[in-house]
N, CA and C of each residue as an Amber inpcrd file, in Angstrom:
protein
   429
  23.3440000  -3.8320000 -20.6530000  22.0620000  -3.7440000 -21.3420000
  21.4500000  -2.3750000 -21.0450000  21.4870000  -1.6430000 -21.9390000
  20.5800000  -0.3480000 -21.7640000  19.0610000  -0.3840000 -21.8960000
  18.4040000   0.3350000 -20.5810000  16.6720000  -0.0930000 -20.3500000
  15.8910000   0.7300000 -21.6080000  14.7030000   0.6780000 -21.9140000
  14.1970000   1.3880000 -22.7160000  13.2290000   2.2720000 -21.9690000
  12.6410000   3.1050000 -22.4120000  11.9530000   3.7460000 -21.4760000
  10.1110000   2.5250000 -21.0060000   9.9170000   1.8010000 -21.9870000
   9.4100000   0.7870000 -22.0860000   9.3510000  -0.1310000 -20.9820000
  11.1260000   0.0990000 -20.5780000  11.2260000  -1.3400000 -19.4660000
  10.6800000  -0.3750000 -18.4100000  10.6960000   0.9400000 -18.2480000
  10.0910000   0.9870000 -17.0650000   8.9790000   1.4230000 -16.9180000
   7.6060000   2.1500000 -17.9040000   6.4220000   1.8950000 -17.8510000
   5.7830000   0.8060000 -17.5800000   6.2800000  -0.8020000 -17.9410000
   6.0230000  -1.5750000 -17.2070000   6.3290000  -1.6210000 -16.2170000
   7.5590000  -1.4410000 -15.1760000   7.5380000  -1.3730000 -13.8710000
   6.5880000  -0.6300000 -13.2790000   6.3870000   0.3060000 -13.4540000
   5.0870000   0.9590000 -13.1010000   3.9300000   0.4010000 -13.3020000
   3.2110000  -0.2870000 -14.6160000   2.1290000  -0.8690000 -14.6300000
   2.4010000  -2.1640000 -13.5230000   3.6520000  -2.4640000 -13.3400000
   3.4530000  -4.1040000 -12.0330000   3.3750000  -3.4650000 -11.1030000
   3.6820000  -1.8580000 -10.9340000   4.1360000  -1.0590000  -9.4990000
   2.6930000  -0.8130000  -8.8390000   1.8430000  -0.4550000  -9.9610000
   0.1540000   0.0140000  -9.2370000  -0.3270000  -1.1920000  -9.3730000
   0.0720000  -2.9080000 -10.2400000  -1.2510000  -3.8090000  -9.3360000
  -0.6760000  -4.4150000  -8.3300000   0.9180000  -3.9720000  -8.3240000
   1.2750000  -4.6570000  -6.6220000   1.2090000  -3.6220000  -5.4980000
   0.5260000  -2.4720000  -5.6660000  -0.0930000  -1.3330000  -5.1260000
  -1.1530000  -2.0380000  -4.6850000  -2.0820000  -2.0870000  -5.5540000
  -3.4430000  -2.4320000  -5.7890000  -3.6550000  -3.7680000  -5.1270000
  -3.0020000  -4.7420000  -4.9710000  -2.9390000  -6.3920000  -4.2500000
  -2.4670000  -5.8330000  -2.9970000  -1.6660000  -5.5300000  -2.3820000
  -1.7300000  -4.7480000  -1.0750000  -2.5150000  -4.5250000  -0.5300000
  -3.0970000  -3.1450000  -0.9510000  -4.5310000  -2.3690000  -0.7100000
  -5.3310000  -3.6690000  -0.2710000  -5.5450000  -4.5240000  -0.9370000
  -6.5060000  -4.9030000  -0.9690000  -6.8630000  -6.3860000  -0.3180000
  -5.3640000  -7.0700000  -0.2380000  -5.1140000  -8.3960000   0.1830000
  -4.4820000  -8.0370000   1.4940000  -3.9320000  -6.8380000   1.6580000
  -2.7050000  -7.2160000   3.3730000  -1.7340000  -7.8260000   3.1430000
  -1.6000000  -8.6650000   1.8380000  -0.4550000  -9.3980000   2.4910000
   1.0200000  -8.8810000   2.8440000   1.7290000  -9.3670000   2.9800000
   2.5770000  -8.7880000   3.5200000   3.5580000  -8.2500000   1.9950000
   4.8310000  -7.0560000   1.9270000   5.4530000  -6.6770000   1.0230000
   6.5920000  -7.6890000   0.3200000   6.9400000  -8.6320000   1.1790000
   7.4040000  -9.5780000   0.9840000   7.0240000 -10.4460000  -0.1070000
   5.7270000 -10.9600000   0.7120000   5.0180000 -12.0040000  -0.5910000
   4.7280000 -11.4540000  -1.8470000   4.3250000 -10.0790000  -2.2190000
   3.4350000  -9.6110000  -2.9300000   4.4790000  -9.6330000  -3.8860000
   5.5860000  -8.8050000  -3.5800000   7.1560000  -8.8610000  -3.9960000
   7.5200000 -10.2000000  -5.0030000   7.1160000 -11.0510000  -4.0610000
   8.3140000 -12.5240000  -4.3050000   6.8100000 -13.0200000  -5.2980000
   5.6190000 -12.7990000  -5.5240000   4.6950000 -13.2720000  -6.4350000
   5.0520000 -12.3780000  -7.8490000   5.2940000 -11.1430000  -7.5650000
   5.7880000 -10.2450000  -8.8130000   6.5910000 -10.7260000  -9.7550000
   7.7940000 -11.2910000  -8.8900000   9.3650000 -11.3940000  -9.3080000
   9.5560000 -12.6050000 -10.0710000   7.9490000 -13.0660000  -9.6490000
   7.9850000 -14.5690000 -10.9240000   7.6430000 -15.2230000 -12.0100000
   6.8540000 -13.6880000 -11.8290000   6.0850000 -13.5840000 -13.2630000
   6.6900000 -12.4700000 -13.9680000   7.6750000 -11.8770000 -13.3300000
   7.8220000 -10.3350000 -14.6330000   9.1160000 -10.5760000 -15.5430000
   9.5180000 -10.9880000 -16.7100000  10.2820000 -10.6250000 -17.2110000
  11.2210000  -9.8580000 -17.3950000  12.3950000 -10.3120000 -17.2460000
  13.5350000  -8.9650000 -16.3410000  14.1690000  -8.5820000 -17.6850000
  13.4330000  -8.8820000 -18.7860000  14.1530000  -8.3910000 -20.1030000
  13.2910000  -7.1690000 -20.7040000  12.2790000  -7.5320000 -20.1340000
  11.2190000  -6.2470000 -20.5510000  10.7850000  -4.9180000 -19.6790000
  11.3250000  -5.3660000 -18.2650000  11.0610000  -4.4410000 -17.0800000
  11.8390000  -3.9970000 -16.0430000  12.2120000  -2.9190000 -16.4090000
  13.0150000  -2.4440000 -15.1360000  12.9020000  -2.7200000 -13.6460000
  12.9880000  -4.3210000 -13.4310000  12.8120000  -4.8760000 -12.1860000
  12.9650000  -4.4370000 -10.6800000  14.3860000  -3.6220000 -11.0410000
  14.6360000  -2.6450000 -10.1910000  13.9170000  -1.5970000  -9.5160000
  13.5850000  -0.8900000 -10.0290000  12.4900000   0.1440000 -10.1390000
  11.3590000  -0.5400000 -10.0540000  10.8100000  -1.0070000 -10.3610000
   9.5450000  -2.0420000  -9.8500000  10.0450000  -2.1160000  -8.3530000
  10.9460000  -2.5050000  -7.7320000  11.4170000  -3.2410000  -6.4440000
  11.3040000  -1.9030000  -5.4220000  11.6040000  -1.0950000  -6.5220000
  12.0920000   0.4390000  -5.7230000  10.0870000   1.2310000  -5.7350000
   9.5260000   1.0100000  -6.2870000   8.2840000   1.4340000  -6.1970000
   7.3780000   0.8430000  -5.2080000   7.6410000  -0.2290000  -5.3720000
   6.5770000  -0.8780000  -4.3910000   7.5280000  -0.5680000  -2.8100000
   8.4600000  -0.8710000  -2.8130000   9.5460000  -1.0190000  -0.9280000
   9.1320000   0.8000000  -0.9170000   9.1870000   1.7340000  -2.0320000
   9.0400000   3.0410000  -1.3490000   7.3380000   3.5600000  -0.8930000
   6.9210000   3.1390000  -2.0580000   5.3870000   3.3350000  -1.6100000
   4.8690000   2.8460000  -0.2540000   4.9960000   1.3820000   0.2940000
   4.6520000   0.9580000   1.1540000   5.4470000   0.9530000   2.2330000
   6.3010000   1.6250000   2.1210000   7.2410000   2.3310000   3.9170000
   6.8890000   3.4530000   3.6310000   6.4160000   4.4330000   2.6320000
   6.7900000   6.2600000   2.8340000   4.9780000   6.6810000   3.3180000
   3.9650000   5.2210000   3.1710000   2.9260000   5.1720000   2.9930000
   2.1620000   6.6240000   3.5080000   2.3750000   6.6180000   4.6410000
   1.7480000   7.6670000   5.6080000   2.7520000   8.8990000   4.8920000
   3.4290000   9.3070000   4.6790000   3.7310000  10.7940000   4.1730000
   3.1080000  10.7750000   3.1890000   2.6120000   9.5640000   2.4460000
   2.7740000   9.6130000   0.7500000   0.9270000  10.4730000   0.6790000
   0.7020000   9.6250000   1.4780000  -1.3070000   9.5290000   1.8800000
  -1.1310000  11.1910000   2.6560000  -0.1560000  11.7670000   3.4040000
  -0.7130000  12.7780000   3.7260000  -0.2540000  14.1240000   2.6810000
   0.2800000  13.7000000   1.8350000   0.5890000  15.0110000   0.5530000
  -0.9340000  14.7780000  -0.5730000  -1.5240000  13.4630000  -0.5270000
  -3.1310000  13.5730000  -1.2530000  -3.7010000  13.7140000  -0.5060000
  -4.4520000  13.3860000   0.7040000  -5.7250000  13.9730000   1.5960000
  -6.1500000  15.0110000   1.2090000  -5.3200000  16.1840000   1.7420000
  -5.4250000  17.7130000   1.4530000  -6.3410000  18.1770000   0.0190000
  -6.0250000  17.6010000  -0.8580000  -6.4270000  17.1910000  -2.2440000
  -7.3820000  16.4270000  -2.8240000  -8.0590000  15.8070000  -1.8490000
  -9.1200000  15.4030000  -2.1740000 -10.3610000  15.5190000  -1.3130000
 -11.4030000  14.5230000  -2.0920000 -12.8440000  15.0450000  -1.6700000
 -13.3720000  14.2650000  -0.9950000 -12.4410000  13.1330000  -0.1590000
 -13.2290000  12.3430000   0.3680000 -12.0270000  11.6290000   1.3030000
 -12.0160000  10.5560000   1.8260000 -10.9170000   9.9640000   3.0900000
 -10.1570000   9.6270000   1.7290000  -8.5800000   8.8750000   2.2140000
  -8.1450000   8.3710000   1.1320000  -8.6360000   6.8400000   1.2010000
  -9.2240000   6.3350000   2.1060000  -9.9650000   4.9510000   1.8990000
 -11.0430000   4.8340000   0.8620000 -11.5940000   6.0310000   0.7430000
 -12.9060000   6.1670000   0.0960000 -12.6220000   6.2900000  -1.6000000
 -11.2970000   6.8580000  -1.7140000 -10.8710000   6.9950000  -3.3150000
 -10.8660000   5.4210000  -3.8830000 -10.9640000   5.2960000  -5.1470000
 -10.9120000   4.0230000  -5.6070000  -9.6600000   3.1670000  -5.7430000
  -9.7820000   2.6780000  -5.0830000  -8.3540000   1.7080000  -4.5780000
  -7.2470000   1.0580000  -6.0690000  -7.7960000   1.7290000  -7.4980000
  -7.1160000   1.9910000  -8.5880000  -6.4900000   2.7610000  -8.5250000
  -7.0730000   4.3570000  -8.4020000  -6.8970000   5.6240000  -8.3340000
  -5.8330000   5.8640000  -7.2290000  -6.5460000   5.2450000  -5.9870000
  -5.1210000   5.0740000  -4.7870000  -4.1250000   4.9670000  -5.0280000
  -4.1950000   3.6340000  -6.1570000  -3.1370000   3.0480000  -6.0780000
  -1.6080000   3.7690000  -6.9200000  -1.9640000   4.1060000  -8.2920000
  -1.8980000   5.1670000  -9.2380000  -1.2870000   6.3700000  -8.6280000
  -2.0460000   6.9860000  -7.7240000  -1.7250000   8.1080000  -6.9250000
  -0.4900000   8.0900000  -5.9040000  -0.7010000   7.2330000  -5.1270000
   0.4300000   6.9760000  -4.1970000   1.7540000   6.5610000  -4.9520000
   1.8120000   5.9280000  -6.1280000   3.0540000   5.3760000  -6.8870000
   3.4030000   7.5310000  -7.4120000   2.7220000   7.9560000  -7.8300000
   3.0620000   9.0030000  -8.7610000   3.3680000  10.0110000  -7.3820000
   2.7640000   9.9370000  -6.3530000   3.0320000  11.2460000  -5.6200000
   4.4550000  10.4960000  -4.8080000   5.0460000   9.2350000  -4.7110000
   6.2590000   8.7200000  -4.1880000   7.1370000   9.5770000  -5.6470000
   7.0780000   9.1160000  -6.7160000   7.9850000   9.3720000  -7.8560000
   8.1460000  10.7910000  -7.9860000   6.8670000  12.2760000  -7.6830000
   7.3340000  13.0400000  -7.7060000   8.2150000  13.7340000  -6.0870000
   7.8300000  12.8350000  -4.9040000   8.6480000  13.4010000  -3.8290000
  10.5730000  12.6870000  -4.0470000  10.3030000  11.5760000  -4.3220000
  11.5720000  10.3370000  -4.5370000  12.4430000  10.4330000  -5.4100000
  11.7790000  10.8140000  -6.7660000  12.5880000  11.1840000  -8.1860000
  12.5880000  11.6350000  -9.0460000  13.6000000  13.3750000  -8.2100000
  13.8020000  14.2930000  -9.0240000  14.3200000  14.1610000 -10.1690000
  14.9390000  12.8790000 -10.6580000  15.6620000  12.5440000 -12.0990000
  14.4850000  12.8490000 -13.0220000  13.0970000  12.6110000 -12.5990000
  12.2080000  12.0350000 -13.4640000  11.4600000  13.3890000 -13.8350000
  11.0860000  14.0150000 -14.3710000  10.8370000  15.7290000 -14.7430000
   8.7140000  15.2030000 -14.4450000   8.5150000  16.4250000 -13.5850000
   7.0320000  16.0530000 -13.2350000   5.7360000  15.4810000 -14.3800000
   6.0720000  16.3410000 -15.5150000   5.2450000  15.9180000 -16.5830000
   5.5660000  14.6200000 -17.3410000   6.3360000  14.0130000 -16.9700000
   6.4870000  12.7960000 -17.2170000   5.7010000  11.8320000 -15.9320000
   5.9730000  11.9910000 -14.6990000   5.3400000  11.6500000 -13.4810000
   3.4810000  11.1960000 -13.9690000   3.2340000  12.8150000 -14.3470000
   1.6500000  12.3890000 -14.4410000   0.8870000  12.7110000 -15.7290000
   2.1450000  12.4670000 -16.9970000   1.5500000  11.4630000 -17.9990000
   1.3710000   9.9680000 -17.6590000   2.7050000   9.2290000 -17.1150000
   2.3850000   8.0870000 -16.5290000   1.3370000   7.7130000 -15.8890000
   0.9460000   8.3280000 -14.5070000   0.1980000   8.5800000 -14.1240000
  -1.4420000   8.2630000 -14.3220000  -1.6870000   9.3130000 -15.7610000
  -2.5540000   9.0130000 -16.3300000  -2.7940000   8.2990000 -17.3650000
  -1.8460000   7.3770000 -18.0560000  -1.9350000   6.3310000 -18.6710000
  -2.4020000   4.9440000 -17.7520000  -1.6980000   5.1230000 -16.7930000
  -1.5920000   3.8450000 -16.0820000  -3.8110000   4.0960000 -15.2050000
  -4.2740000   4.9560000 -15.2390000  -5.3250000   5.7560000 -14.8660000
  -6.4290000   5.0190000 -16.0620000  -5.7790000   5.5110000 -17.0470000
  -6.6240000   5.1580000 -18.2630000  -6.7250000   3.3490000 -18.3070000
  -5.8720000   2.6640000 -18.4070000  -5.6710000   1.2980000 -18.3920000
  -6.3400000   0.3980000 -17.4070000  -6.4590000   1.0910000 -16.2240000
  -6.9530000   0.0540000 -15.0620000  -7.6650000   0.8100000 -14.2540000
  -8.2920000   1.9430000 -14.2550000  -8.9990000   2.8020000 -13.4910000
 -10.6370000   2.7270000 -14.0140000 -11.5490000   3.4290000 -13.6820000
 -12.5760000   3.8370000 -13.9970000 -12.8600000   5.0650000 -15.1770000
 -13.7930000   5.4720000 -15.6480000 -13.2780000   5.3120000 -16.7780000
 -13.1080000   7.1090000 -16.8850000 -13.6010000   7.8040000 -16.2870000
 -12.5890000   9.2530000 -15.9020000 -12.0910000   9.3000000 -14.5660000
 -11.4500000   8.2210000 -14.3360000 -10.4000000   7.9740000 -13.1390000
  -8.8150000   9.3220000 -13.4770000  -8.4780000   8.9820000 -14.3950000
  -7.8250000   9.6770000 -15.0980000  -7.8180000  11.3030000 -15.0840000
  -9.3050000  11.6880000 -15.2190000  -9.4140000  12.9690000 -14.5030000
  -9.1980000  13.3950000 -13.0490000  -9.6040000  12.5200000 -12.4550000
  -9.4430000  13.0530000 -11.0720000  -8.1210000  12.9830000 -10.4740000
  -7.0520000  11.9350000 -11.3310000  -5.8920000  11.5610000 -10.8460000
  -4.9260000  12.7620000 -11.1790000  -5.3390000  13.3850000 -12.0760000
  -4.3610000  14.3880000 -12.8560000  -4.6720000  15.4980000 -12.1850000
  -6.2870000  15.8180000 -11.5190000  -6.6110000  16.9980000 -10.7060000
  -5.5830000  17.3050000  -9.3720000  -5.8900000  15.6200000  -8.9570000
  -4.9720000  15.5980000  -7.2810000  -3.3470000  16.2330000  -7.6820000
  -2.8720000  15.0500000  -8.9910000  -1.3860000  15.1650000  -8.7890000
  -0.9530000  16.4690000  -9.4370000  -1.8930000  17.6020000 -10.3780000
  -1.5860000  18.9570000 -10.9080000  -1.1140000  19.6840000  -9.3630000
  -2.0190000  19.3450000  -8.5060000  -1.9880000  20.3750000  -7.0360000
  -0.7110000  19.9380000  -6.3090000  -0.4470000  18.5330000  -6.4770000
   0.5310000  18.0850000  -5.6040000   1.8010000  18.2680000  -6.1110000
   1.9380000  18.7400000  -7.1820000   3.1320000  18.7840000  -8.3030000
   3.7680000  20.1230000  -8.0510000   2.5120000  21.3040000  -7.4780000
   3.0050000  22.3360000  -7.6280000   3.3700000  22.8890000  -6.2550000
   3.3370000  21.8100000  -4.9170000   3.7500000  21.8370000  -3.9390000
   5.0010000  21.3750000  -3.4920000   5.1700000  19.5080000  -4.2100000
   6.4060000  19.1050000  -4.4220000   8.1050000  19.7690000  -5.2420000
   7.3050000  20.1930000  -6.4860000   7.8800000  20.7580000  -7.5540000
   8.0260000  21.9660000  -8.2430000   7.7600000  22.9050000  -6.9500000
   7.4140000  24.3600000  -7.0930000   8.3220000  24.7190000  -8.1740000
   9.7700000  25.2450000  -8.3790000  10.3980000  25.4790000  -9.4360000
   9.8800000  24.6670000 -10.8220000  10.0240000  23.6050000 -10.7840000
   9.8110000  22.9230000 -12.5410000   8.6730000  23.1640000 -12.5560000
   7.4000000  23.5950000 -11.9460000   6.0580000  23.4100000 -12.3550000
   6.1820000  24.8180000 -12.8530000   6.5560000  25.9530000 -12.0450000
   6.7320000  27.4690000 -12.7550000   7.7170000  27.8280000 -13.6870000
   8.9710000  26.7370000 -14.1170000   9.1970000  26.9670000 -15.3260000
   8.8110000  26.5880000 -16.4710000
């Protein structure tokens, strides 16, 4: 079965609210995981990658949080735990996967910004990840 690019914008949209239920519940990666996996349709979503977003985000956590700090204007507790969430998935995808070309990273990014964020969440997400893109991704950002 070949994925569509479809199946995995949804992995990403399950990737930031099982970001976002984390943040916000504790529970453990396990549960949050095994609540995902029962509701998502494995015909529509690159399950995989869903599996691979959330297990990388929440082990790389602390590198992931210290490539945005620098970049922003406030603790990363204090950012909106949307925006967090959003952020930490996109700054894992541009350290994790070079397959994925950066401007694709944070169009996603800011779709997924636009959908469940505040309502120029979107701006500020694209401010952080422009700076972080050109630290991660020094070559592709200057070509």
């Amino acid at each position: 079965m070949s994925l569509k690019p479809s199946h995995r914008r949804k992995a990403r949209h399950y990737g930031v609210q099982a970001i976002y239920q984390w943040q916000m519940s504790g529970n453990s990666l396990a549960d949050i995981e095994n609540q995902f996996i029962e509701t998502i349709n494995p015909n529509k979503v690159e399950v995989p990658y869903f599996l691979a977003i959330i297990r990388g985000v929440l082990t790389e956590l602390s590198s992931l949080d210290a490539h945005i700090t620098p970049h922003i204007d406030r603790t990363i507790d204090e950012v909106d735990p949307v925006e967090r969430a959003v952020l930490r998935l996109s700054v894992w995808e541009l350290e994790q996967r070079q397959d994925i070309p950066y401007r694709v990273v944070i169009n996603e990014a800011l779709e997924l910004a636009k959908v469940f964020g505040a309502e120029d969440g979107h701006k500020y997400v694209n401010g952080v990840l422009d700076k972080i893109a050109k630290l991660l991704r020094p070559l592709e950002v200057r070509s």
